[in-house]
C-alpha positions in Angstrom: 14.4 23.4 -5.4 11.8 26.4 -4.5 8.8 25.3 -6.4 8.8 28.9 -8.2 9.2 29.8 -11.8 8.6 32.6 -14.1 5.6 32.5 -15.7 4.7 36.4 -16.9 6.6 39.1 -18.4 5.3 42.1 -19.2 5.6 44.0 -22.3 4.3 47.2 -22.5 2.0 48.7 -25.2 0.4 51.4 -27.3 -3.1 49.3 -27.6 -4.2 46.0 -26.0 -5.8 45.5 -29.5 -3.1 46.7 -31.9 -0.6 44.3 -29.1 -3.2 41.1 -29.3 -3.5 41.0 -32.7 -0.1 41.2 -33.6 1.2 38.3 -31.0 -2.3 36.2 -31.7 -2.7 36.7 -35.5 0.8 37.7 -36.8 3.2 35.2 -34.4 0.3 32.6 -33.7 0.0 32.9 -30.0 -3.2 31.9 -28.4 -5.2 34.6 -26.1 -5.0 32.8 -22.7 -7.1 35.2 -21.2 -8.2 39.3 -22.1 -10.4 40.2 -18.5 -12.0 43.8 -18.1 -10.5 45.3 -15.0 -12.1 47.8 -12.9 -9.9 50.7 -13.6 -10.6 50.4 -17.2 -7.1 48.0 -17.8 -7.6 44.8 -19.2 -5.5 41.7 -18.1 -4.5 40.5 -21.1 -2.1 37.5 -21.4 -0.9 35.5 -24.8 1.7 33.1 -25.5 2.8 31.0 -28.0 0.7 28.0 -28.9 1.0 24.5 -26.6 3.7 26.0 -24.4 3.6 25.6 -20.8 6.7 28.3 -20.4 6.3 32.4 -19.4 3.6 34.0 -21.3 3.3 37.9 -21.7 0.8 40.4 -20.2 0.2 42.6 -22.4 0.2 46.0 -20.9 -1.5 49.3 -22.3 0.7 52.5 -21.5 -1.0 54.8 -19.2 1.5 57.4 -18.6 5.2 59.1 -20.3 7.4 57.0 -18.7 5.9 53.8 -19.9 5.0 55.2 -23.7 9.0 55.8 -23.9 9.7 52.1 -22.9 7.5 51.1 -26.1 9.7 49.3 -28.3 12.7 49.5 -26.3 11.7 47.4 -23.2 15.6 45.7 -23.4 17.2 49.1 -24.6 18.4 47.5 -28.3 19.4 44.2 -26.9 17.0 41.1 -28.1 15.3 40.9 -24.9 13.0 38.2 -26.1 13.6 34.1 -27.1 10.8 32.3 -29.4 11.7 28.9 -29.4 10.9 26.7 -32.3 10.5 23.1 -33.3 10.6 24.1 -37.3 12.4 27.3 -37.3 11.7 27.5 -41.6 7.8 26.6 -41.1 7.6 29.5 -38.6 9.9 32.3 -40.2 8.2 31.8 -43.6 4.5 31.7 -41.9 5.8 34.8 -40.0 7.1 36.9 -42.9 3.9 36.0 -44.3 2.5 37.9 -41.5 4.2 40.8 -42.2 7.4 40.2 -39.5 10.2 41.7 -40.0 13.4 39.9 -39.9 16.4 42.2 -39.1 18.9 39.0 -40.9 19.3 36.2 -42.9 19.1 32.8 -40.8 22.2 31.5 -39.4 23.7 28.7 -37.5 25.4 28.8 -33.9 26.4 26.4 -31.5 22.7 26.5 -30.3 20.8 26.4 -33.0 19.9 28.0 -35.6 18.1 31.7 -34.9 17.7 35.0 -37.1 16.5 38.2 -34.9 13.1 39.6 -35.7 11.4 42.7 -34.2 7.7 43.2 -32.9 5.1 45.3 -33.9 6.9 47.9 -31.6 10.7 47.5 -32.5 12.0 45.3 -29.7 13.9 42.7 -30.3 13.2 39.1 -30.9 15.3 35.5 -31.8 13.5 32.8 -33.1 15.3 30.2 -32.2 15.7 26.2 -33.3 17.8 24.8 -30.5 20.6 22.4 -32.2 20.2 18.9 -31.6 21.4 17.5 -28.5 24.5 15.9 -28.5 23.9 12.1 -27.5 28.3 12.4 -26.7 27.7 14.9 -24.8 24.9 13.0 -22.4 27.0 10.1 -22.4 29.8 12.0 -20.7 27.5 13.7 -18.6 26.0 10.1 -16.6 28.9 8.6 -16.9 
């Protein structure tokens, strides 16, 4: 085991205000930290509430190429995975936020998810993982 893990991703931008209001007010992530740089960026880094996985740096456009990637930073694919405990808590608090949810909830092997899309257009699941299967672990240590 390497002792590494992921523990950023960018996601680039139009504003670092427009960006941190939507993840921090409209999703519910917490502002772990917004620091002035020098060169008149800011460091800007949310992520969801009590998690201890990858957050996102929020990261202002500052030139063509990266104002095109706005929105599309997966090309159409969901490129992002909100994992839940209470998947209908969260959706409902979200679409009272003004989310968008591309589809109706459904189930899958894995849980229960429905895609959503930022302030931007990329994609997003919101995901409930499906309960583990206690068969499944049996088999496993056995």
């Amino acid at each position: 085991m390497s002792g590494n893990s992921l523990f950023l991703v960018s996601l680039v931008v139009d504003t670092y205000d427009r960006a941190k209001a939507f993840y921090c007010d409209g999703l519910g992530f917490e502002c772990m930290e917004d620091t002035q740089m020098p060169d008149g960026k800011r460091w800007l880094v949310v992520r969801p509430i009590g998690s201890e996985g990858a957050s996102l740096l929020l990261a202002e456009a500052s030139n063509d190429a990266q104002r095109a990637a706005i929105g599309n930073q997966a090309g159409g694919c969901v490129g992002f995975f909100l994992k839940t405990d209470d998947f209908a808590r969260d959706q409902a608090r979200f679409v009272k936020a003004g989310v968008v949810f591309q589809e109706a909830p459904r189930q899958e092997v894995y849980g229960t998810v429905a895609v959503f899309h930022d302030l931007y257009g990329n994609l997003w699941d919101l995901i409930e993982p499906a309960p583990a299967d206690p068969s499944v672990s049996a088999k496993v240590t056995a």
